[in-house]
Structure formats: structure tokens, C-alpha cells
PyMOL CGO cylinders between C-alpha atoms (Angstrom):
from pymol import cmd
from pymol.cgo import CYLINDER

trace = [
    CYLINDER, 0.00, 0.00, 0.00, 1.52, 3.55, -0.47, 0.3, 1, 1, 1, 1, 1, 1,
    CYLINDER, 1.52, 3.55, -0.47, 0.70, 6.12, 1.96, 0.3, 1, 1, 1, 1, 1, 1,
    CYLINDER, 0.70, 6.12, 1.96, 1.74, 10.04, 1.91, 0.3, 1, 1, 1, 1, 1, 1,
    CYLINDER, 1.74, 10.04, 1.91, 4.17, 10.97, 4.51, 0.3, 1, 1, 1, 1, 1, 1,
    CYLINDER, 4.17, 10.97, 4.51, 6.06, 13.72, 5.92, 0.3, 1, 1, 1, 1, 1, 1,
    CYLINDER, 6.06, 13.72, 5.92, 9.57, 13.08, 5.91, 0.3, 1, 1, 1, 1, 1, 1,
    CYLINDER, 9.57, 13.08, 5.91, 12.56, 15.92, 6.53, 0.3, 1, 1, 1, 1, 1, 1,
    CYLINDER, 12.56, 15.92, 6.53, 9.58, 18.59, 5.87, 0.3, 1, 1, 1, 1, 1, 1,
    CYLINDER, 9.58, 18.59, 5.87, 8.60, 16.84, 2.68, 0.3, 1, 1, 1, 1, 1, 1,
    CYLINDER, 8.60, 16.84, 2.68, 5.32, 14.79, 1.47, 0.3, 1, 1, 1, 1, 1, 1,
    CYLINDER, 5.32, 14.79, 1.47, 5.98, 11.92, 0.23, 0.3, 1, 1, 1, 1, 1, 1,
    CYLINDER, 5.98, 11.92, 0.23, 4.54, 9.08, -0.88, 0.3, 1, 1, 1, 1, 1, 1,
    CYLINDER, 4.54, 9.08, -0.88, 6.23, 5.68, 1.18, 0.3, 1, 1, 1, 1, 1, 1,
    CYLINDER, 6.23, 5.68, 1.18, 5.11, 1.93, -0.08, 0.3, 1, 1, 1, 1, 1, 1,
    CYLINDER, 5.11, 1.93, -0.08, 4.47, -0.11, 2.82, 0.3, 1, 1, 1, 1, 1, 1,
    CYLINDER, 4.47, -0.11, 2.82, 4.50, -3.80, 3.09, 0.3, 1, 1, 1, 1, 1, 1,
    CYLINDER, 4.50, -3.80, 3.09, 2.70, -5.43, 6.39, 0.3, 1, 1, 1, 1, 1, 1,
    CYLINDER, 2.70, -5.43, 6.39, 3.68, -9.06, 6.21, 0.3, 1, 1, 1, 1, 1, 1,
    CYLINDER, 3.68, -9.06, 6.21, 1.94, -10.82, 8.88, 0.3, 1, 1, 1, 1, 1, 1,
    CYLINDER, 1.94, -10.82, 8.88, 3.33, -14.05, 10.40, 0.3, 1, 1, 1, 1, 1, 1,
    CYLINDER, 3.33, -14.05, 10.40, 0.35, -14.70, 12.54, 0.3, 1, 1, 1, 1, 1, 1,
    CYLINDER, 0.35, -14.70, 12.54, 2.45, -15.81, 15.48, 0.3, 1, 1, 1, 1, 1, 1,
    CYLINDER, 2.45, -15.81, 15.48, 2.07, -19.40, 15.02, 0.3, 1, 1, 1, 1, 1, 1,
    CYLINDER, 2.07, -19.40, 15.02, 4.97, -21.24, 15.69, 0.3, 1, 1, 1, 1, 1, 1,
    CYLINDER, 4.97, -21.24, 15.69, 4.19, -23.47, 12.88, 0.3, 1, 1, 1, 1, 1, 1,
    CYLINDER, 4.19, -23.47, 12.88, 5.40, -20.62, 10.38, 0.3, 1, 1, 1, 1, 1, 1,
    CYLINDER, 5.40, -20.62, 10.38, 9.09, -19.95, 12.61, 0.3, 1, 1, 1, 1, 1, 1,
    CYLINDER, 9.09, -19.95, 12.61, 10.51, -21.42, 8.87, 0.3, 1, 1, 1, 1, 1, 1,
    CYLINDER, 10.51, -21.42, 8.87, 8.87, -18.03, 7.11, 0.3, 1, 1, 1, 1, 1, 1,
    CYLINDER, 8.87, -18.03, 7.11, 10.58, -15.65, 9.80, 0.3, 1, 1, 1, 1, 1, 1,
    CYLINDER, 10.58, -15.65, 9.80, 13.78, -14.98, 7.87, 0.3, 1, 1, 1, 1, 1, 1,
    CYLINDER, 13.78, -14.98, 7.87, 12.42, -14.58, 4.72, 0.3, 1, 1, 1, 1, 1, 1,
    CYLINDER, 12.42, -14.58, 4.72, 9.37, -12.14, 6.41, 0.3, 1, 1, 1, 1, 1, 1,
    CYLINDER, 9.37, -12.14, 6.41, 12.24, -10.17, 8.53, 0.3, 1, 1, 1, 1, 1, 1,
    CYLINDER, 12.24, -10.17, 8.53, 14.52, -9.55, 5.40, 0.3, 1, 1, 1, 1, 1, 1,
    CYLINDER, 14.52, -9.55, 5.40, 15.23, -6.44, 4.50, 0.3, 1, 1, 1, 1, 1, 1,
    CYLINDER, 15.23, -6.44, 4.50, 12.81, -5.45, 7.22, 0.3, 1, 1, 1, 1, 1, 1,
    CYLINDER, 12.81, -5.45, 7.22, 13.14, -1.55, 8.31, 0.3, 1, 1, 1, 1, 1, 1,
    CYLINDER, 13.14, -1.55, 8.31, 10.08, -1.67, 11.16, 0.3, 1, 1, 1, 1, 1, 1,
    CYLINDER, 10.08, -1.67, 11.16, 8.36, -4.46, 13.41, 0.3, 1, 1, 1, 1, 1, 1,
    CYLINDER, 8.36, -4.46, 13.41, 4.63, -4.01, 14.81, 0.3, 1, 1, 1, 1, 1, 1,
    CYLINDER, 4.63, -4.01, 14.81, 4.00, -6.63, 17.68, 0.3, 1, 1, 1, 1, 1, 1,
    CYLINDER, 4.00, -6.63, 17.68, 0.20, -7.19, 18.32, 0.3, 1, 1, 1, 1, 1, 1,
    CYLINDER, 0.20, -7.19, 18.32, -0.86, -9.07, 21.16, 0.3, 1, 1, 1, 1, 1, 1,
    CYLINDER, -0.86, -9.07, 21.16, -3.69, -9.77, 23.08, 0.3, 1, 1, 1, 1, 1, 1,
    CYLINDER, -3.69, -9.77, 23.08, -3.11, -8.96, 26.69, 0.3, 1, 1, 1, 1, 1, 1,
    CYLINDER, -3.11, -8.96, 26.69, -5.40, -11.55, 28.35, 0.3, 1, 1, 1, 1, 1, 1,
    CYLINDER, -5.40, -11.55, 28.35, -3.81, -14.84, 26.74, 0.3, 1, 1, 1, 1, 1, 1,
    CYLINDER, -3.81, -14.84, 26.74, -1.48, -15.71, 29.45, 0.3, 1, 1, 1, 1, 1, 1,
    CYLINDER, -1.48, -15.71, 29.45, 1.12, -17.22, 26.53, 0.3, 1, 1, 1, 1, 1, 1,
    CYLINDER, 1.12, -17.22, 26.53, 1.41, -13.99, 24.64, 0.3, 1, 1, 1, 1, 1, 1,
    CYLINDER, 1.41, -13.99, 24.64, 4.01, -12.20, 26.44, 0.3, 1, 1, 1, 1, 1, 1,
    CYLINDER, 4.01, -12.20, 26.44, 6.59, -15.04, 26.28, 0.3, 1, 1, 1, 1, 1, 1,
    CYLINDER, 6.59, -15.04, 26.28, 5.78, -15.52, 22.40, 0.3, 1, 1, 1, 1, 1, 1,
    CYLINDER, 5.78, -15.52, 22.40, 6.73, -11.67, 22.58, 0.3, 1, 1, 1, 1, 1, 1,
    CYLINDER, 6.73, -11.67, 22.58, 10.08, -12.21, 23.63, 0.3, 1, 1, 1, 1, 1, 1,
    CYLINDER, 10.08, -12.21, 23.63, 10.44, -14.53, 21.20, 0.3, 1, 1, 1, 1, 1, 1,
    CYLINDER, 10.44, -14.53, 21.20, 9.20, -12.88, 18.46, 0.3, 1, 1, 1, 1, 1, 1,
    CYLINDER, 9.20, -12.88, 18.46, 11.32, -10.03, 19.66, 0.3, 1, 1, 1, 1, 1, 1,
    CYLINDER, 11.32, -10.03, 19.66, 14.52, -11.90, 19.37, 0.3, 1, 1, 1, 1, 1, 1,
    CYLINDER, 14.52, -11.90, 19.37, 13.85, -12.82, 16.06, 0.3, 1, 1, 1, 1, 1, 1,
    CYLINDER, 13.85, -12.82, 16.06, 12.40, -9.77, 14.38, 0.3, 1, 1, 1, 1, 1, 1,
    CYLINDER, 12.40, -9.77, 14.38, 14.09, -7.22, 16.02, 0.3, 1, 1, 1, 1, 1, 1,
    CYLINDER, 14.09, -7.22, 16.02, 17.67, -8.05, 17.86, 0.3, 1, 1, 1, 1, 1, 1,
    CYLINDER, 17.67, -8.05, 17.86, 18.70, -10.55, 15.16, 0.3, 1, 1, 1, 1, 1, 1,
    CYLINDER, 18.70, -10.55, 15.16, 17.48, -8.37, 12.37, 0.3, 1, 1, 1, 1, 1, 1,
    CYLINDER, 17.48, -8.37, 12.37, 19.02, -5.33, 13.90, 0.3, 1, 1, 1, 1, 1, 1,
    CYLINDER, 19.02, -5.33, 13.90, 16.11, -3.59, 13.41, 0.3, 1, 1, 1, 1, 1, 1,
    CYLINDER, 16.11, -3.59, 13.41, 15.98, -0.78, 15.79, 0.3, 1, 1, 1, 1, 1, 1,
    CYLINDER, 15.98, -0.78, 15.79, 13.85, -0.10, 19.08, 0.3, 1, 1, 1, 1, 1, 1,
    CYLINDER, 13.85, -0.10, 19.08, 12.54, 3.06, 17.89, 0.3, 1, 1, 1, 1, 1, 1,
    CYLINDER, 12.54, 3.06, 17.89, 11.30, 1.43, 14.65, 0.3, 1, 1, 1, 1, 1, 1,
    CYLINDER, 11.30, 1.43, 14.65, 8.93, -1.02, 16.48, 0.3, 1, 1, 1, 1, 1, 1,
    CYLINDER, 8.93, -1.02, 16.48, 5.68, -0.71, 17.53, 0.3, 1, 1, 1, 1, 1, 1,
    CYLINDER, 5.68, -0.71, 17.53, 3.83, -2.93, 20.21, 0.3, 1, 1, 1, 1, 1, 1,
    CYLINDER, 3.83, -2.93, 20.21, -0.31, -2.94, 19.71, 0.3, 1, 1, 1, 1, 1, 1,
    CYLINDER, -0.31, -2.94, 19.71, -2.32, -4.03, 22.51, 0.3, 1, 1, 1, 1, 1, 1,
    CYLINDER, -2.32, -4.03, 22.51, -5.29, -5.70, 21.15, 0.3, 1, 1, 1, 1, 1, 1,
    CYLINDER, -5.29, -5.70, 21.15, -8.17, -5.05, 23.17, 0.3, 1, 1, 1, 1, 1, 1,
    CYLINDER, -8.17, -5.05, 23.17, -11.80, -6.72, 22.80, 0.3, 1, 1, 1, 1, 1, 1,
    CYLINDER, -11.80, -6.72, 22.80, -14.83, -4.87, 24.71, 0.3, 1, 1, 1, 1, 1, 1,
    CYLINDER, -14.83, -4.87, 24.71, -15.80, -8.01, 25.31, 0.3, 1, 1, 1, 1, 1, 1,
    CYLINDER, -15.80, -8.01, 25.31, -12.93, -9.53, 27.95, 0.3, 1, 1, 1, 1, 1, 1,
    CYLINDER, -12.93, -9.53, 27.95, -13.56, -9.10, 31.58, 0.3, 1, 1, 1, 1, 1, 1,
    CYLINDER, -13.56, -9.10, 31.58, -10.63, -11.21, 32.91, 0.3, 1, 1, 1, 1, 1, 1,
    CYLINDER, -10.63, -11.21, 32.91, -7.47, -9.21, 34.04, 0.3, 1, 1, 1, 1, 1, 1,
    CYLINDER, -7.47, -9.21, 34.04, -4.85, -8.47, 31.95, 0.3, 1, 1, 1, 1, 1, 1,
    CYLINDER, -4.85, -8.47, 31.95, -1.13, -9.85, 31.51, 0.3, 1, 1, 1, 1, 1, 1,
    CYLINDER, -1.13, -9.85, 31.51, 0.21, -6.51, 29.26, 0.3, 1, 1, 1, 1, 1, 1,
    CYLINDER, 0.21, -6.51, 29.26, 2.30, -5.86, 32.50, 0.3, 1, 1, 1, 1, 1, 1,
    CYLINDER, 2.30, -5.86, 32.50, 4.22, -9.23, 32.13, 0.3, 1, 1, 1, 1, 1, 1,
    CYLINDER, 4.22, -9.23, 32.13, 5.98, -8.25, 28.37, 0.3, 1, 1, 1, 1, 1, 1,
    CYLINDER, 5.98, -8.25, 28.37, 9.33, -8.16, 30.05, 0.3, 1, 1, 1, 1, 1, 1,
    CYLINDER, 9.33, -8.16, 30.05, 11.77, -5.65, 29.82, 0.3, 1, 1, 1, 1, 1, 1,
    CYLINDER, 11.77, -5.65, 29.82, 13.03, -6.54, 26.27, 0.3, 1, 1, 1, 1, 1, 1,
    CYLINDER, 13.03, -6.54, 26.27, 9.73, -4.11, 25.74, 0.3, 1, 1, 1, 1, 1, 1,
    CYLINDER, 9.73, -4.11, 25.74, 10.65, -1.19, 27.70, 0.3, 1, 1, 1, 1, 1, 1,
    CYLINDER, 10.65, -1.19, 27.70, 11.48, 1.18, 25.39, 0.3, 1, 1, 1, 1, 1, 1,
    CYLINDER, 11.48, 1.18, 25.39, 9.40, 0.37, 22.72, 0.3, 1, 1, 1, 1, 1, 1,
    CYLINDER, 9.40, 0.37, 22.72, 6.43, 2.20, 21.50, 0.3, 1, 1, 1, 1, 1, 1,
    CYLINDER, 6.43, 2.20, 21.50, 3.00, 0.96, 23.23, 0.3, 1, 1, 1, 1, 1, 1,
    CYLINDER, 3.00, 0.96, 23.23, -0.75, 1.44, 22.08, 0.3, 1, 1, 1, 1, 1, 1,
    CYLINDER, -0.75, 1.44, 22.08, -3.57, 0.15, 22.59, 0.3, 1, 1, 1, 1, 1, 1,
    CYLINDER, -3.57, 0.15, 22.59, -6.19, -0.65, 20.33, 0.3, 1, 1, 1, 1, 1, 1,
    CYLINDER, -6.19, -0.65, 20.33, -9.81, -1.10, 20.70, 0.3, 1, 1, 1, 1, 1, 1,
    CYLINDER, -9.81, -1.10, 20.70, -11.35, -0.81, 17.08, 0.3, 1, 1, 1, 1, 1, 1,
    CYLINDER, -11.35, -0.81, 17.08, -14.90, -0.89, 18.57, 0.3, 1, 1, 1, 1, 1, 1,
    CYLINDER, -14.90, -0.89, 18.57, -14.25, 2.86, 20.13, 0.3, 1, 1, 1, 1, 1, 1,
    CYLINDER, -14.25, 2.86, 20.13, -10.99, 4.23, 19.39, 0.3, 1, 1, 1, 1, 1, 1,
    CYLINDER, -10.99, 4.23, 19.39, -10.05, 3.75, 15.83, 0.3, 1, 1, 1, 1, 1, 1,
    CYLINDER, -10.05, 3.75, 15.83, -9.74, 7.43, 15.10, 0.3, 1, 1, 1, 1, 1, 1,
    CYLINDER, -9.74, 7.43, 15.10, -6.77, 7.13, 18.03, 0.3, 1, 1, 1, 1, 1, 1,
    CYLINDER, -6.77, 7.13, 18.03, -5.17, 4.12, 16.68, 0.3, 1, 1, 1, 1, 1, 1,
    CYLINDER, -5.17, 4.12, 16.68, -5.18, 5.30, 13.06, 0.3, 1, 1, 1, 1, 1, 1,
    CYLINDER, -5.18, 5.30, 13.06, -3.48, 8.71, 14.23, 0.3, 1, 1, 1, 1, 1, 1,
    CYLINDER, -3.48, 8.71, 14.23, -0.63, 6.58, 16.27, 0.3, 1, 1, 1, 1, 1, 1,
    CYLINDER, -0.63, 6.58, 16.27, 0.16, 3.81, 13.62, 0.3, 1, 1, 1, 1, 1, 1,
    CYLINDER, 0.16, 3.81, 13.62, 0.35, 7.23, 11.12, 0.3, 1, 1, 1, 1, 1, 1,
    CYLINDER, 0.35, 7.23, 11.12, 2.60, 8.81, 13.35, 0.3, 1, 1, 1, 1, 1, 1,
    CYLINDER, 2.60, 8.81, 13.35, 4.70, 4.99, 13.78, 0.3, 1, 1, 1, 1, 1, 1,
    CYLINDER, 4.70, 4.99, 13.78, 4.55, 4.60, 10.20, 0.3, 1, 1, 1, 1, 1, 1,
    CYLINDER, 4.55, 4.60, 10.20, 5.91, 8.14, 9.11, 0.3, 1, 1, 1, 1, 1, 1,
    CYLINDER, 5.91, 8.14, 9.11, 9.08, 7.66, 11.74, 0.3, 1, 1, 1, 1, 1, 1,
    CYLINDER, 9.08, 7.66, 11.74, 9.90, 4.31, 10.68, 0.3, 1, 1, 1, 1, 1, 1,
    CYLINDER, 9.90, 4.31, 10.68, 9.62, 5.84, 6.80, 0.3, 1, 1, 1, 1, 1, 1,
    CYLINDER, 9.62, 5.84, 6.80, 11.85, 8.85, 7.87, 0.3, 1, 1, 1, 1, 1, 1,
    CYLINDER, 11.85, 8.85, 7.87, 14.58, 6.45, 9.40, 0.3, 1, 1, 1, 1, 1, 1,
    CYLINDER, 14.58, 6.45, 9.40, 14.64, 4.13, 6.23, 0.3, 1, 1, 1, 1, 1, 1,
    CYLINDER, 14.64, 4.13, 6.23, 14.93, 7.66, 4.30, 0.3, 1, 1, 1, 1, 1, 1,
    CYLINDER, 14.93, 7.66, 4.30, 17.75, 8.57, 6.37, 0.3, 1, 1, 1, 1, 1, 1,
    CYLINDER, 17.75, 8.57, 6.37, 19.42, 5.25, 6.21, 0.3, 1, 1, 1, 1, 1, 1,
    CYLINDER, 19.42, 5.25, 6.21, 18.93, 5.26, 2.56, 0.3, 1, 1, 1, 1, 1, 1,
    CYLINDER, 18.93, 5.26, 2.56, 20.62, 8.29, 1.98, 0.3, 1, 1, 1, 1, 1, 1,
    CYLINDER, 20.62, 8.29, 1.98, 23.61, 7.40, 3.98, 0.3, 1, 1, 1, 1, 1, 1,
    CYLINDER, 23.61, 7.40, 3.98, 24.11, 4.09, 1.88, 0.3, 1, 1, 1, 1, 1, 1,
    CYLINDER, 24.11, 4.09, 1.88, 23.94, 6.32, -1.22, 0.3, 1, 1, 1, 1, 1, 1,
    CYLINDER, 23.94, 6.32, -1.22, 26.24, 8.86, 0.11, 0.3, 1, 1, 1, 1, 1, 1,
    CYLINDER, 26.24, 8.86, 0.11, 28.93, 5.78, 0.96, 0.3, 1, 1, 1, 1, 1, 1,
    CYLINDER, 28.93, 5.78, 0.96, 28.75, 4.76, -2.67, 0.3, 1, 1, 1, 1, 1, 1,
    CYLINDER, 28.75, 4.76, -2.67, 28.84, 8.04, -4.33, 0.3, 1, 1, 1, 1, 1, 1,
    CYLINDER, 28.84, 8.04, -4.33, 32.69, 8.49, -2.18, 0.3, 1, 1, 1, 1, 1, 1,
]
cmd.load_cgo(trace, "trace")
């Protein structure tokens, strides 16, 4: 999908590629080929399934240290149904999450929120992969 951004000042128009993996461990053989090349990572995780913040941490390994993809480039979405009562587990991600990017989303009341945040994700990740770009381009040029 392509999606007009400001980077450096400028509107742009950035093509974006979501791949999604699903989390199954049955696709683990896909992850190098989805992480290739990757320039941002956006986690989304229910937080009342007790199993999802150790799958984080190993998603996290994957997609993001062995990838060198950067902290600032990933985005965690908490994936919230109106319809859960029971408490809970976001506060369990670890601290591999710490500095990354939270939101939550409830699509049933606060897509208008979301949509602004994964806009504002998307655009920084786009500026960074500008940046990075124009560095590699600069190093062949000398």
C-alpha cells in the first residue's frame, strides 16, 4: 500500500509492506524470509492470553535483535476486545519491551486514536529508512 508521509519537511509518498506471520509457531521457517530487508516491526498481542508475552520475547529476538532492526522502529499494539472481563497480563511483556512504542487498540471505540498513532509509527519508521537510505547512497557516491 503507499501512503503520503512527511519526511525531513517533505510529502511523500512511502510503499508499505505489512507481512503478517500470525504468530504461530508453525510458520518460525517463514521468519527470515518475512524479517529480510525489514526496516520496522509491529508486535500485536492480546493482553489476556497468558502465553502472549513469552511468544513476545520470542518474536522479539527474532524480528528485532537478530534483524538489527531498531527499538525506535517497532511498535507494540495491545489488542483489546470490549468483550474480555478477565485481568490483563500486558504488564508481564518483560523488559526486552521497555522502550518500545506501546498502544492500545480497541477498534470498537478508538479507531480514530489508533489510526493517528500507527500514522505517526509509520511516518518515523519511513523517515529512518529515508535517512538510512541516503547514507548508503552517500557511501557509494565516495
Amino acid at each position: 500500500m503507499e501512503q503520503d508521509t512527511k519526511i525531513s519537511n517533505r510529502r511523500e509518498k512511502v510503499e508499505i509492506e505489512l507481512w503478517d506471520c500470525s504468530g504461530d509457531l508453525k510458520y518460525e521457517n517463514c521468519w527470515t524470509a518475512l524479517s529480510h530487508d525489514a526496516n520496522g516491526v509491529v508486535f500485536v498481542f492480546n493482553p489476556y492470553e497468558v502465553d502472549h508475552p513469552k511468544e513476545l520475547n520470542q518474536w522479539f529476538t527474532h524480528f528485532v535483535q537478530n534483524s538489527g532492526i531498531r527499538e525506535e522502529c517497532c511498535l507494540v499494539i495491545e489488542n483489546k476486545y470490549e468483550t474480555e472481563t478477565a485481568s490483563p497480563n500486558a504488564s508481564k511483556l518483560g523488559n526486552l519491551f521497555d522502550s518500545i512504542k506501546k498502544i492500545k487498540s480497541n477498534m470498537e471505540g478508538e479507531s480514530e486514536n489508533f489510526r493517528n498513532q500507527f500514522t505517526d509509527f509509520v511516518q518515523s519508521v519511513a523517515a529512518f529508512s529515508k535517512s538510512k537510505q541516503d547514507q548508503e547512497e552517500k557511501m557509494i557516491l565516495r
